[in-house]
DOLUMVO-387106 format. One record per residue (C-alpha): residue number from 1; residue in three letters; x, y, z. Coordinates in steps of 0.02 Angstrom, whole numbers, plus 50000, padded with zeros to 5 digits. Example, Ala and Ser with C-alpha at 12.3 -4.5 7.8 and 13.67 -1.06 7.14 Angstrom:
% residues 2
<k:1&r:ala&x:50615&y:49775&z:50390> .
<k:2&r:ser&x:50684&y:49947&z:50357> .
***
This chain:
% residues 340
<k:1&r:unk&x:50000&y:50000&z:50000> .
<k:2&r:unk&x:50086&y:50154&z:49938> .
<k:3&r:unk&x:50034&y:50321&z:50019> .
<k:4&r:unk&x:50097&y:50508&z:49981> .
<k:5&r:unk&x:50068&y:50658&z:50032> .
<k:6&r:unk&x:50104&y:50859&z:49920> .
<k:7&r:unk&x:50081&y:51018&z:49990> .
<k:8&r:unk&x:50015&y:51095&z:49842> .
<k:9&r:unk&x:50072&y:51261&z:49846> .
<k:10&r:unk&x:49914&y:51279&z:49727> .
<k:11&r:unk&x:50001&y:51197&z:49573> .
<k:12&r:unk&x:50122&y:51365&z:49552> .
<k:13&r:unk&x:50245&y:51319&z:49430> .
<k:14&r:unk&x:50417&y:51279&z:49502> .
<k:15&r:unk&x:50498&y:51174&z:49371> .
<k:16&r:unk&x:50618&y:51299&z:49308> .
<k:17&r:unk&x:50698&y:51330&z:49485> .
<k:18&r:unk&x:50705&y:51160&z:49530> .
<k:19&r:unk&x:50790&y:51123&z:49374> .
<k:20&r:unk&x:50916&y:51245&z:49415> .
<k:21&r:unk&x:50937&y:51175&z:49593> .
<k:22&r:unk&x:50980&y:51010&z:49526> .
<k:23&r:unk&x:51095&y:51071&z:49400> .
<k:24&r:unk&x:51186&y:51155&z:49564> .
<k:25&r:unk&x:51207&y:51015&z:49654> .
<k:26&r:unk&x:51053&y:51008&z:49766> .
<k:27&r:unk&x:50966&y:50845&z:49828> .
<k:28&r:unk&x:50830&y:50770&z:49700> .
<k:29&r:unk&x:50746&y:50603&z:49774> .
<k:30&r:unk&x:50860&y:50564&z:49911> .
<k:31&r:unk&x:50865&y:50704&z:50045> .
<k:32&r:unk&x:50912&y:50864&z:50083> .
<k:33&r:unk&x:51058&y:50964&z:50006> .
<k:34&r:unk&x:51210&y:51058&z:50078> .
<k:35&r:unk&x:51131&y:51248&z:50043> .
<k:36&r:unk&x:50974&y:51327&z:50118> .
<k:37&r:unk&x:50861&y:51442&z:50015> .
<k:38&r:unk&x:50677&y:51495&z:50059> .
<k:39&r:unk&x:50535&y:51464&z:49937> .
<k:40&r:unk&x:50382&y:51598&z:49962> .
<k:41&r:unk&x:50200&y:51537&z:49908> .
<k:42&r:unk&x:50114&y:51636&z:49771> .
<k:43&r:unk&x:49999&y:51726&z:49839> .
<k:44&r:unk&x:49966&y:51600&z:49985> .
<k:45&r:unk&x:49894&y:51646&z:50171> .
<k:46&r:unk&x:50067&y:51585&z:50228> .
<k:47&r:unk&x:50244&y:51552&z:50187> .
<k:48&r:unk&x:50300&y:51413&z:50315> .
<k:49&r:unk&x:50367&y:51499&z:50458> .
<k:50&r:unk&x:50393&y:51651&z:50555> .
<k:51&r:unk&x:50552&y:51751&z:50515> .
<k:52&r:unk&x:50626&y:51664&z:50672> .
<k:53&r:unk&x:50568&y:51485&z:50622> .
<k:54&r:unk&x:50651&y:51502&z:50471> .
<k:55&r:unk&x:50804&y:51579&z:50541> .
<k:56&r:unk&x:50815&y:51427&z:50672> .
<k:57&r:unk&x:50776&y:51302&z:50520> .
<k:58&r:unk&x:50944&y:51350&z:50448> .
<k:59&r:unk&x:50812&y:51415&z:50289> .
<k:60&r:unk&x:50897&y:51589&z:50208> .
<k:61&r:unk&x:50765&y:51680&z:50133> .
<k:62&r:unk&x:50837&y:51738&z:49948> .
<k:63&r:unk&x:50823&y:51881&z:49837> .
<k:64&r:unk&x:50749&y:51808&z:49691> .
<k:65&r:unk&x:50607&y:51778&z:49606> .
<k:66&r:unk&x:50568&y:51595&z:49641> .
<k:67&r:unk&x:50376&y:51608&z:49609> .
<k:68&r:unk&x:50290&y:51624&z:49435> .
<k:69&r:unk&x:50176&y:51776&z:49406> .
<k:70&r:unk&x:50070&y:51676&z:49296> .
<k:71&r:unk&x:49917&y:51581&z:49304> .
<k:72&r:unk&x:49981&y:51387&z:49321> .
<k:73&r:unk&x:49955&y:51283&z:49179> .
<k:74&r:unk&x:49826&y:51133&z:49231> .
<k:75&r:unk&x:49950&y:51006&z:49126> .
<k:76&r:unk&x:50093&y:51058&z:49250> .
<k:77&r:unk&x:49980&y:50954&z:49399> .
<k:78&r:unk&x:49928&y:50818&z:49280> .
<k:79&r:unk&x:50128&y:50824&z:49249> .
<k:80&r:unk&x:50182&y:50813&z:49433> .
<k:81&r:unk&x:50033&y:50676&z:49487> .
<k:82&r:unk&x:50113&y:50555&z:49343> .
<k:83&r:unk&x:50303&y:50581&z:49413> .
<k:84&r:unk&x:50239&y:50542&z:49587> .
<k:85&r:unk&x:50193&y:50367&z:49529> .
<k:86&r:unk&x:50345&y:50356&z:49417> .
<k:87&r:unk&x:50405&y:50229&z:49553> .
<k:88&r:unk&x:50240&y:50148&z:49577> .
<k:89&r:unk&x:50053&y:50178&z:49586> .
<k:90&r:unk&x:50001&y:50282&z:49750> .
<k:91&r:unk&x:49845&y:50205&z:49828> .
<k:92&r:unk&x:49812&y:50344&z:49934> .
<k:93&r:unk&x:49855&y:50523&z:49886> .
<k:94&r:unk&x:49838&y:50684&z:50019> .
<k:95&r:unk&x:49852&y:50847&z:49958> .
<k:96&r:unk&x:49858&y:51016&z:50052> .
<k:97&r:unk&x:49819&y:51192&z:49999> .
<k:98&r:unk&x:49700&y:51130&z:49873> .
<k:99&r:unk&x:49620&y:51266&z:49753> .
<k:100&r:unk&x:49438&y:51244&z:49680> .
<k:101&r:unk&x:49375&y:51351&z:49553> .
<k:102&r:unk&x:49497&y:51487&z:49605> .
<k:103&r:unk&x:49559&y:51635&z:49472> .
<k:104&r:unk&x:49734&y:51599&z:49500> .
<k:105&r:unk&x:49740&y:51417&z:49468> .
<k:106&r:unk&x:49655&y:51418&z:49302> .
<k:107&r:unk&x:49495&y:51385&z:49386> .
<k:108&r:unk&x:49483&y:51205&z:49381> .
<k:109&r:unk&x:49464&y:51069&z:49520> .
<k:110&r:unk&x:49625&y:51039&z:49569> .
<k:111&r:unk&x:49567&y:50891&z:49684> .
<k:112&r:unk&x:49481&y:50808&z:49525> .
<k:113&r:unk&x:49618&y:50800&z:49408> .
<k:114&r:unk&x:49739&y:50732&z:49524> .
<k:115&r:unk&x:49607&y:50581&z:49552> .
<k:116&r:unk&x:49591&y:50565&z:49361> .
<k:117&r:unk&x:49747&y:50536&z:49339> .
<k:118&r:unk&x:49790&y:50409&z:49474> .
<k:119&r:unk&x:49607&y:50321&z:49424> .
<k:120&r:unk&x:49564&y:50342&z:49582> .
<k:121&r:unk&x:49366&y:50349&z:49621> .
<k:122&r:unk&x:49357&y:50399&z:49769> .
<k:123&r:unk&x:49403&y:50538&z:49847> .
<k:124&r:unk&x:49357&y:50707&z:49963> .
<k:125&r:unk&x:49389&y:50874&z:49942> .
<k:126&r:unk&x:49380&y:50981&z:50107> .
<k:127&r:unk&x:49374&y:51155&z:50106> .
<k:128&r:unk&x:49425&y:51253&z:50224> .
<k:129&r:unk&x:49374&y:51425&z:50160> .
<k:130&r:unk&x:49234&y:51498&z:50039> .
<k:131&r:unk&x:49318&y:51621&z:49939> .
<k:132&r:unk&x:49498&y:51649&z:49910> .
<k:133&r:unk&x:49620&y:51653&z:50084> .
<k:134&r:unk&x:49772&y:51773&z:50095> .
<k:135&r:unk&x:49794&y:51937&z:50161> .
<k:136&r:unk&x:49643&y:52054&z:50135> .
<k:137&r:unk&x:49755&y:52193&z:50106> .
<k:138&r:unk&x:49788&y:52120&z:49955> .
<k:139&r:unk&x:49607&y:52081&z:49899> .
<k:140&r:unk&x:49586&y:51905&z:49981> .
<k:141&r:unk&x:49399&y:51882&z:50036> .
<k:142&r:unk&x:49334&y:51708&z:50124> .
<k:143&r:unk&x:49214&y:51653&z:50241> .
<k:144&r:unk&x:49261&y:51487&z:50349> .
<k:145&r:unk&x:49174&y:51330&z:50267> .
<k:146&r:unk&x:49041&y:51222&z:50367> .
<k:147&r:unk&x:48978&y:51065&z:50347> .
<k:148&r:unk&x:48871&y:51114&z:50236> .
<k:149&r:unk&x:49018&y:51139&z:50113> .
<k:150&r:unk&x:49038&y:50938&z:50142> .
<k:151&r:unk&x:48978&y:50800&z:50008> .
<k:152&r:unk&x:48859&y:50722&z:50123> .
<k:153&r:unk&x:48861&y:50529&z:50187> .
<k:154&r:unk&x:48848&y:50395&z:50058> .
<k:155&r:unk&x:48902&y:50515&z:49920> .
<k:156&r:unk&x:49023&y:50533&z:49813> .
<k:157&r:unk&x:49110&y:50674&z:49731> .
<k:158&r:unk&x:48975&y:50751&z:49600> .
<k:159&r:unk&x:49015&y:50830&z:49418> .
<k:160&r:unk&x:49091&y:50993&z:49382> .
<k:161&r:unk&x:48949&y:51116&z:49389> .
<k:162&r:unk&x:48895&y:51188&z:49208> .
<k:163&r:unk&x:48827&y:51338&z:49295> .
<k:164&r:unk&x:48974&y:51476&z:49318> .
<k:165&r:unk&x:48864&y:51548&z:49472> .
<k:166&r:unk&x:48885&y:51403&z:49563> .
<k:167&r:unk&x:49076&y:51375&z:49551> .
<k:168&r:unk&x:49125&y:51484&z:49703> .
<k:169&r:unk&x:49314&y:51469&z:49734> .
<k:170&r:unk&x:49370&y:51349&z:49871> .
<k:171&r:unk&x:49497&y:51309&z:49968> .
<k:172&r:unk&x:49554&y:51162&z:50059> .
<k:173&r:unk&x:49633&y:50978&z:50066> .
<k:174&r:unk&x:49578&y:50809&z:49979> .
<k:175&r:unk&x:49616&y:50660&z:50006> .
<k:176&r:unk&x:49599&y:50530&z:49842> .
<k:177&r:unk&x:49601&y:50302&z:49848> .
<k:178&r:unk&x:49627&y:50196&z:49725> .
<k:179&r:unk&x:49557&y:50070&z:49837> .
<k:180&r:unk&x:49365&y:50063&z:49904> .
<k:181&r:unk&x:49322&y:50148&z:50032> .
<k:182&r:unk&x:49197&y:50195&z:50175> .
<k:183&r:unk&x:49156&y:50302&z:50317> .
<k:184&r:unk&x:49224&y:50465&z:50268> .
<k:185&r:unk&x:49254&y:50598&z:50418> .
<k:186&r:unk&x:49278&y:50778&z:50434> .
<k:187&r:unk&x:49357&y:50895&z:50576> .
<k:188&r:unk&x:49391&y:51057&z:50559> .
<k:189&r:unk&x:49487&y:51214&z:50654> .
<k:190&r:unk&x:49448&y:51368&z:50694> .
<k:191&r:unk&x:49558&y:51504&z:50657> .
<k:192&r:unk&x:49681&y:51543&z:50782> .
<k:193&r:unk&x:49649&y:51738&z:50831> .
<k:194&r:unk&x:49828&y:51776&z:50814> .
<k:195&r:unk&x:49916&y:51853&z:50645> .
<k:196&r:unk&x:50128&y:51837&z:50628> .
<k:197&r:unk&x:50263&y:51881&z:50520> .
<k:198&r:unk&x:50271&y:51771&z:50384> .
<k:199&r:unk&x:50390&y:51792&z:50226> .
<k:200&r:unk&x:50283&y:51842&z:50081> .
<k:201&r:unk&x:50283&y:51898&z:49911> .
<k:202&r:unk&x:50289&y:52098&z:49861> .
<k:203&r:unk&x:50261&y:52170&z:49673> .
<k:204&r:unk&x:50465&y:52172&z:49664> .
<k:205&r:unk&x:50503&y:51987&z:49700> .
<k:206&r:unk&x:50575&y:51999&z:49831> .
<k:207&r:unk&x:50515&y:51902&z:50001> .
<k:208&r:unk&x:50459&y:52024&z:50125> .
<k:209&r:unk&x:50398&y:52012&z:50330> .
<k:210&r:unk&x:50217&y:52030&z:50322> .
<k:211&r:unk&x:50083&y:51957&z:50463> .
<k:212&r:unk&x:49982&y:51851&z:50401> .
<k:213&r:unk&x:49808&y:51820&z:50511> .
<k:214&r:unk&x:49785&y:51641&z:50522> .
<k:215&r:unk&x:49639&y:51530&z:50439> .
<k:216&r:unk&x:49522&y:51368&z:50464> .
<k:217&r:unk&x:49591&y:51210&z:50461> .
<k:218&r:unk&x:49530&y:51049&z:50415> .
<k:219&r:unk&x:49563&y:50872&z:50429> .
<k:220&r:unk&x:49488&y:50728&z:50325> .
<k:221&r:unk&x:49512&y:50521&z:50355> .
<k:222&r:unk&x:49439&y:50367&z:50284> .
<k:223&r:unk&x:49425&y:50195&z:50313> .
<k:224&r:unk&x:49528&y:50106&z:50156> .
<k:225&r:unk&x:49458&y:49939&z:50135> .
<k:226&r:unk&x:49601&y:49799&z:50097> .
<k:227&r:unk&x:49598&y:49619&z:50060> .
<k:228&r:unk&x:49691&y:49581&z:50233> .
<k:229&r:unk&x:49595&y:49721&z:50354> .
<k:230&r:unk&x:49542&y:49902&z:50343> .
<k:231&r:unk&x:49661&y:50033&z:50388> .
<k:232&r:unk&x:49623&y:50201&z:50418> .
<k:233&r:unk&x:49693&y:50338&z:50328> .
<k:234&r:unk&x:49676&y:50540&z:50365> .
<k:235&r:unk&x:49763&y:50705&z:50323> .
<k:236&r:unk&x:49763&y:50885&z:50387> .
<k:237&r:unk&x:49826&y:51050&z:50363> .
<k:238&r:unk&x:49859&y:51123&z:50518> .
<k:239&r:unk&x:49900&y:51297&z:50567> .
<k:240&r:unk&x:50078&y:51401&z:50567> .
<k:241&r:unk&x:50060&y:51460&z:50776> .
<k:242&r:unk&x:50186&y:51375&z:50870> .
<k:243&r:unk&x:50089&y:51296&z:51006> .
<k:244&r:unk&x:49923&y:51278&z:50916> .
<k:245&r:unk&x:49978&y:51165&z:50802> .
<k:246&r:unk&x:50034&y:51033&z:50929> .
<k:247&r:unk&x:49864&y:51072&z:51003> .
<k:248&r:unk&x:49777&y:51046&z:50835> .
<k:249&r:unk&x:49879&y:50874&z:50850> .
<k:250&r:unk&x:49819&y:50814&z:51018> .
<k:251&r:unk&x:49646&y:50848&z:50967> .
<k:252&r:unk&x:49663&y:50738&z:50783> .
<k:253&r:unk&x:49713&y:50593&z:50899> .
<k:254&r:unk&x:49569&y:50599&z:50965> .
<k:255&r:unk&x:49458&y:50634&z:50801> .
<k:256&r:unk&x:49535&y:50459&z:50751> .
<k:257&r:unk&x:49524&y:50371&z:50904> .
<k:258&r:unk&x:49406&y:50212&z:50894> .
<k:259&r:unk&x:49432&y:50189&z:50700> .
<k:260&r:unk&x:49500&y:50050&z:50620> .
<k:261&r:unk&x:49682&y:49993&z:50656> .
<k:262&r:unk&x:49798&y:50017&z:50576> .
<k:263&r:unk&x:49801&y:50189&z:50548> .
<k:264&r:unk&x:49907&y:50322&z:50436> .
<k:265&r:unk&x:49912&y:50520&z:50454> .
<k:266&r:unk&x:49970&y:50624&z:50341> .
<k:267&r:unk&x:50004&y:50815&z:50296> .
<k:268&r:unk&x:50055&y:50972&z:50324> .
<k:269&r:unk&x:50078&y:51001&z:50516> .
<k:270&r:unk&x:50176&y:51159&z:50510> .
<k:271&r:unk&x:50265&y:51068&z:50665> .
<k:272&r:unk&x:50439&y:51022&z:50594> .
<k:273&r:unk&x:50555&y:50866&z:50618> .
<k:274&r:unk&x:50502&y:50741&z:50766> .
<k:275&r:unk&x:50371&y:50850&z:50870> .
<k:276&r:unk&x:50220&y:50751&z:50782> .
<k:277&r:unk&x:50271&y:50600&z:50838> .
<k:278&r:unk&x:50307&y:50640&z:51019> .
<k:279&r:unk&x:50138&y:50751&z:51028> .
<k:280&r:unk&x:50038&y:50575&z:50952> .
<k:281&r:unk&x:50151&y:50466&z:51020> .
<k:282&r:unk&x:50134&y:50381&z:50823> .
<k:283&r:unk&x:50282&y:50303&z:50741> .
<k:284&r:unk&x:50355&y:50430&z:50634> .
<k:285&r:unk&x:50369&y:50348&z:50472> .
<k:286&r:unk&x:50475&y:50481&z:50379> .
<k:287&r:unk&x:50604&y:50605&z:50470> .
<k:288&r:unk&x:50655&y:50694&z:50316> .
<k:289&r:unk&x:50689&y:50878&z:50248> .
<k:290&r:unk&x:50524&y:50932&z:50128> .
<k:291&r:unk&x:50552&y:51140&z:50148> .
<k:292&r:unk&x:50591&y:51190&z:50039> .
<k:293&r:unk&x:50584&y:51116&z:49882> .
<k:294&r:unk&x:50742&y:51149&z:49797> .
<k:295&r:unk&x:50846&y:51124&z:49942> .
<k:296&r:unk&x:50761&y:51065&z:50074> .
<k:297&r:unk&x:50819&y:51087&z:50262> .
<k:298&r:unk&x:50655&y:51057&z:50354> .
<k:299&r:unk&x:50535&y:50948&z:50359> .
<k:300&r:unk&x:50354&y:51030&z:50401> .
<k:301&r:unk&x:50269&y:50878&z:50306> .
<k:302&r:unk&x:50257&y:50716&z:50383> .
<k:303&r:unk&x:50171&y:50526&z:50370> .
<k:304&r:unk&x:50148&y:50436&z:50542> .
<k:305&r:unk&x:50096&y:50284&z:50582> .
<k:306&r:unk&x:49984&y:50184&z:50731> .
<k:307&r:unk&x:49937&y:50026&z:50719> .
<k:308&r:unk&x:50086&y:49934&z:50628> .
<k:309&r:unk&x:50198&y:49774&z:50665> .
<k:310&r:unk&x:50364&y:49859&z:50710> .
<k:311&r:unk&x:50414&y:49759&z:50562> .
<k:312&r:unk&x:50293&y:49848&z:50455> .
<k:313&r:unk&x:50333&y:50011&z:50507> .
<k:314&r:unk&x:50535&y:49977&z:50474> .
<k:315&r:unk&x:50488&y:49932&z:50282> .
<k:316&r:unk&x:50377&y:50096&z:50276> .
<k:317&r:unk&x:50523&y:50176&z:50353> .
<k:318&r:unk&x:50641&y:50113&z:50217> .
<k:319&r:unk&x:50517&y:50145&z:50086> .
<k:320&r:unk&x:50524&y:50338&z:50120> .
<k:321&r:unk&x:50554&y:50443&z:49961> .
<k:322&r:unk&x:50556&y:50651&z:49948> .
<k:323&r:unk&x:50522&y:50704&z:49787> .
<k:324&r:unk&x:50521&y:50857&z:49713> .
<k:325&r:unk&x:50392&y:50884&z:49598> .
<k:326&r:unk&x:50375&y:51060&z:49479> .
<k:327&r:unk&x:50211&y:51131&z:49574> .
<k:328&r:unk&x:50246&y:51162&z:49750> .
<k:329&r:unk&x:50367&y:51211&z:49875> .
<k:330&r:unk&x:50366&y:51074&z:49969> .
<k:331&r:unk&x:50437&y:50908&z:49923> .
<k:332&r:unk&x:50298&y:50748&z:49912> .
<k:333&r:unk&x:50314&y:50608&z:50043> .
<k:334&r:unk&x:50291&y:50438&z:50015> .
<k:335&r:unk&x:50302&y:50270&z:50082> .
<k:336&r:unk&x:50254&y:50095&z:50071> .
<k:337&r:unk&x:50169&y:49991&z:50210> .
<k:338&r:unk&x:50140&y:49823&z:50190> .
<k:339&r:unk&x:49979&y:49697&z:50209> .
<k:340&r:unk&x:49906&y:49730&z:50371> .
***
């Protein structure tokens, strides 16, 4: 059972960069490279990290434009969900920072074309946010999703709406599996009422301190039905304040306590290196660099595991890969567990 999980960085175009971070000697698949260099989001409500998270992270912000100014091309996702499984299919796909309908990303479903091309049918996307997040300064307008933005019990994922009027921009996580499912779950976050410095783009392109307010947060998990048992699988995107995340961590514990064992968690936890574990007290599957992308220092992105033979866990462990793919700023996880 292969897993992954992508930041998504909302499918910006990075290929260019990350080609010229190879070419310098940076780390590809394997790990992390000698040199630091900070990666800002396009237009994203955050950029990983306070100015002195960074600094402690050993992540330089740099001078230059790393970002593209241009809408993303939908082909460069389809592009980067194909290289993922270059080693192998992915059964189970998470994705953070997730765009639906949204201006800058083409308007499509970003959610949907990633399960096209795995052939995956079935999968959730969460919002987190009606409207477009970011700083309002800048024009971003959203209202916190409810339930009611959920695809109720029983359902599955409907068609693209023909109607323009009712393909309001969204903003989320999904969570895609190429093997049946059942029982999907939802927990979300509250903001936390707290803004911070964040690096961020400006119209020279050049990072710049800004703070950032924070946003919902959402979690999703499933129960994947195998042919040896059914293992539970879930993902989150959880907030940038130090403190709240681990908090946000505690309390998805306990949204997954009494499912199915064994279980997997992945995403973004903005916590970095071996805090998730020790909050959940899971077996941290992968302790690698993912931040950023080019050369990649820290690791904000994680996959842990509960559950699992210590046997099974070792092979996941030396399963691990971080790859780079040409839409985000964060490298992809992935690993392989065995039968249950």
């Amino acid at each position: 059972m292969r897993v992954a999980t992508l930041n998504l960085l909302h499918g910006v175009p990075l290929r260019d960069r990350i080609a010229e971070a190879r070419g310098s000697g940076a780390s590809g698949r394997g790990g992390a490279g000698a040199a630091s260099e900070q990666l800002p989001e396009q237009g994203a409500p955050e950029a990983h990290g306070t100015a002195t998270e960074v600094a402690e992270a050993g992540v330089a912000p740099t001078e230059r434009h790393v970002w593209s100014p241009d809408v993303p091309d939908p082909s460069d996702l389809v592009r980067a969900i194909e290289e993922l499984q270059e080693a192998g299919p992915i059964d189970v796909l998470a994705l953070q920072e997730v765009d639906r309908y949204q201006e800058r990303t083409a308007g499509v479903d970003q959610a949907r074309i990633a399960a096209e091309v795995l052939g995956a049918a079935h999968w959730r996307f969460v919002p987190s946010v009606r409207g477009t997040p970011g700083i309002a300064a800048e024009g971003a307008a959203w209202v916190p999703a409810t339930e009611a933005d959920d695809v109720p019990d029983g359902e599955s994922e409907g068609e693209v709406p023909r109607d323009p009027a009712r393909r309001e921009p969204r903003y989320g996580i999904a969570l895609i599996s190429r093997l049946p499912v059942r029982e999907w779950r939802v927990r979300r976050f509250p903001p936390v009422p707290v803004s911070l410095p964040l690096l961020a783009p400006s119209p020279s392109g050049r990072p710049r301190a800004v703070r950032v307010p924070d946003e919902p947060r959402s979690a999703v998990s499933v129960i994947v039905e195998t042919p040896e048992a059914d293992v539970t699988v879930a993902t989150a995107h959880l907030t940038f304040v130090p403190g709240a995340n681990t908090k946000q961590l505690h309390e998805l514990r306990a949204f997954l306590a009494g499912r199915p064992r064994p279980m997997i968690l992945m995403g973004d936890f903005n916590t970095p290196g071996g805090i998730p574990g020790l909050v959940t007290g899971w077996d941290q599957v992968a302790r690698r660099p993912t931040y950023p992308v080019a050369r990649p220092r820290v690791q904000f992105d994680h996959i842990l595991a509960n559950g699992w033979t210590g046997e099974a866990v070792e092979h996941a462990r030396r399963s691990v890969q971080v790859l780079p793919l040409s839409v985000s700023d964060h490298c992809a996880l992935v690993a392989e567990f065995p039968a249950p």
